[in-house]
Every structure is written in C-alpha cells, then in structure tokens.
C-alpha positions as CSV (number, residue, x, y, z in Angstrom):
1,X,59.3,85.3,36.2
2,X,60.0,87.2,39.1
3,X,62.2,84.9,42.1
4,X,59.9,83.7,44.9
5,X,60.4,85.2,48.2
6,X,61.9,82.8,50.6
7,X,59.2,80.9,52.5
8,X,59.2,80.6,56.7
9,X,56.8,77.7,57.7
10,X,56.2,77.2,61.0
11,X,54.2,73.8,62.3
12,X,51.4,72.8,64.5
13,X,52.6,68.9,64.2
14,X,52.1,68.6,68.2
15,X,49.1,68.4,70.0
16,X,49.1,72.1,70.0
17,X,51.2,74.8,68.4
18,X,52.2,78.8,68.5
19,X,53.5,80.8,66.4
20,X,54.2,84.5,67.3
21,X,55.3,87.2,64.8
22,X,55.9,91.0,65.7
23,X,56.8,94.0,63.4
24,X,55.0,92.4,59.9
25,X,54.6,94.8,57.2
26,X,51.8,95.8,55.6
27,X,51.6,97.6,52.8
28,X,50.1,100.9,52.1
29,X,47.0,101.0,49.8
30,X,49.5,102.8,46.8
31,X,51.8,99.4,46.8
32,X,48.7,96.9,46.4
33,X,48.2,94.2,48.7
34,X,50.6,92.0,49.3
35,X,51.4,88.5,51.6
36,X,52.8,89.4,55.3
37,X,56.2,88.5,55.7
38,X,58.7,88.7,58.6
39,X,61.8,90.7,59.4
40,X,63.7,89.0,57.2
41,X,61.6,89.0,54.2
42,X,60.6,85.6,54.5
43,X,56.8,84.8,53.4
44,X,54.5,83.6,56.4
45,X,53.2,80.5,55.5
46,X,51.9,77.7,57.9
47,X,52.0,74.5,57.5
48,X,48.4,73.3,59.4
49,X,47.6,69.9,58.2
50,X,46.9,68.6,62.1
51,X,44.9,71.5,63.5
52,X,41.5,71.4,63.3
53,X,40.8,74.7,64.9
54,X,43.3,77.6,64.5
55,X,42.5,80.8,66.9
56,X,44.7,83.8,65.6
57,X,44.9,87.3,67.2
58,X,45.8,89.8,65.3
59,X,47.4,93.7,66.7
60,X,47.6,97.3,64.9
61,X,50.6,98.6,66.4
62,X,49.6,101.9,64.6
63,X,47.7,104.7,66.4
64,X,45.9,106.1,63.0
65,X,46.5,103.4,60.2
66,X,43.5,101.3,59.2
67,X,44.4,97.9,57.8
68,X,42.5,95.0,56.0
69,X,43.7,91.4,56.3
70,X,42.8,88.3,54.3
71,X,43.9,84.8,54.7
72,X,44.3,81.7,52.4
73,X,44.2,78.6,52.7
74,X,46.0,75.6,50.3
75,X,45.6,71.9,50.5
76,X,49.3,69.7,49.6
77,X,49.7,69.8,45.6
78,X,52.8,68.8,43.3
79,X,51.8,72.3,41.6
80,X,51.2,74.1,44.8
81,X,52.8,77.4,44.2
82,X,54.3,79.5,47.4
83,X,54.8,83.2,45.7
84,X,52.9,86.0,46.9
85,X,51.6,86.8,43.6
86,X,50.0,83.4,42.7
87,X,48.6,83.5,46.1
88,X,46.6,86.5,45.6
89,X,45.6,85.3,42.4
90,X,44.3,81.9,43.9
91,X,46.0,80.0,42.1
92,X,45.7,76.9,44.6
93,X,44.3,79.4,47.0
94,X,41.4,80.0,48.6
95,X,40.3,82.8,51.0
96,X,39.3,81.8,54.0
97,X,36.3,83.4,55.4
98,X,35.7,87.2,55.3
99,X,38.1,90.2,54.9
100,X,39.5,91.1,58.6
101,X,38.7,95.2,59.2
102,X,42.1,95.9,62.1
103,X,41.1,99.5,63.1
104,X,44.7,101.4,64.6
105,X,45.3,100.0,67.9
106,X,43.0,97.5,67.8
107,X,43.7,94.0,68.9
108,X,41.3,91.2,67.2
109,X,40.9,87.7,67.6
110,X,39.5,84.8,65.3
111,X,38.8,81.8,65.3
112,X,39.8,79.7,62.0
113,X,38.8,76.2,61.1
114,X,41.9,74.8,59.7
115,X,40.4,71.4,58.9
116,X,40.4,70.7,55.3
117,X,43.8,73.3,54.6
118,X,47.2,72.0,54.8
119,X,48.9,76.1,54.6
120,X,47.4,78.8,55.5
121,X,49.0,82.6,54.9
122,X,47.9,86.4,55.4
123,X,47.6,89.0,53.0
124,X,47.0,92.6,54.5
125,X,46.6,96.2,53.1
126,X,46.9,99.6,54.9
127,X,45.0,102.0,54.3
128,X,47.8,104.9,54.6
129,X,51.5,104.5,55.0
130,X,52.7,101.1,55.4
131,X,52.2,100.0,59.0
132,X,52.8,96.7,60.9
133,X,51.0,94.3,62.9
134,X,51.5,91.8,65.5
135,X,50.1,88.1,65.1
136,X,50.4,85.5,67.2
137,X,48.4,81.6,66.1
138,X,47.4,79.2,67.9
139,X,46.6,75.9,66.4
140,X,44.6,72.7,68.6
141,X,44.5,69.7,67.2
C-alpha cells in the first residue's frame, strides 16, 4: 500500500477564513489526474466544517496549457481516508459540482457551498505539460 502523502489542512474555524496557494502542480494528461498539492508535496486538504459558503478563484499561470479541475468534498469519518488515490476513487468522496474548464491565463472564480462537507480538496489535470495554478479560498461562515 503505497505511504500517503503528507496532508496540509488549513481552517476556516473564524468567522471568515483564507487560504492562498501559488505554484500548485498539475499534472499533465500522460501522468493521470492527481490531487493538488503544495511546494512541499503536502496534499491540499481543507478542513470547512464552519463555512457555509466557500468562494474560490482559481489562476492558470500558463500562457498555452489548458487544465481541468475537480473538487471533493468529505464529511468527518473514523474511516475517512486522506490519500490521493482513494480520493479519486470516492472512497468517502464526493465531487462537488461540475468539472472546472481553466483555459491558459485565465483567472476563474466559484462559488462553493460548503455546508454539509467537513474537507474539501482539488484534483486537476493538464492538458499538455504539467503546469501550475494559483488558488486562493475564501470561506464565510
């Protein structure tokens, strides 16, 4: 069973809460999709329990790379599972809402209702070349 990648979780316990990540790595189409992680490796997981509504903005730093990002959602479970593998596979996952289409250079923002999720994460795909993409979350309570 392959080690799970160490997890960063980063909280929206206060009335509101940010989060901003630069530089995350996407994979390219040839590697399979995969769950973002940061610099350091570490899987982007937040914890969400106490936002109701979640507004994330998500950049393409890449001039010609098209990317497609997903994100899951998990409710608090004794079983709950934080690999990137049984993410994908839903195991205790569910996607939330549609696949996100983040054309090169293009910044977009949603709007997520985190009500009913205790963790979300992101999985993404390029379709070239890896490439990387800014986020920055924004949870109210």
């Amino acid at each position: 069973m392959p080690k799970p990648l160490p997890m960063k979780q980063l909280s929206f316990r206060l009335m509101k809460g940010r989060a901003t990540e630069s530089a995350i790595a996407v994979n390219a189409t040839g590697s399979g999709e995969a769950v973002l992680v940061d610099g350091d490796s570490n899987l982007l997981i937040y914890d969400v329990e106490t936002a109701k509504r979640l507004l994330m903005m998500l950049y393409n730093t890449h001039a010609t790379r098209h990317s497609t990002i997903k994100v899951w959602g998990a409710l608090k479970h004794a079983n709950l599972t934080y690999t990137s593998a049984d993410i994908l596979a839903g195991k205790r996952w569910d996607q939330i809402g549609s696949d996100i289409d983040l054309d090169a250079g293009v910044c977009v923002m949603e709007w997520l209702d985190g009500e009913g999720y205790d963790y979300i994460a992101l999985s993404g795909v390029s379709d070239a070349d890896s490439t990387t993409i800014d986020l920055a979350l924004t949870g109210v309570a």
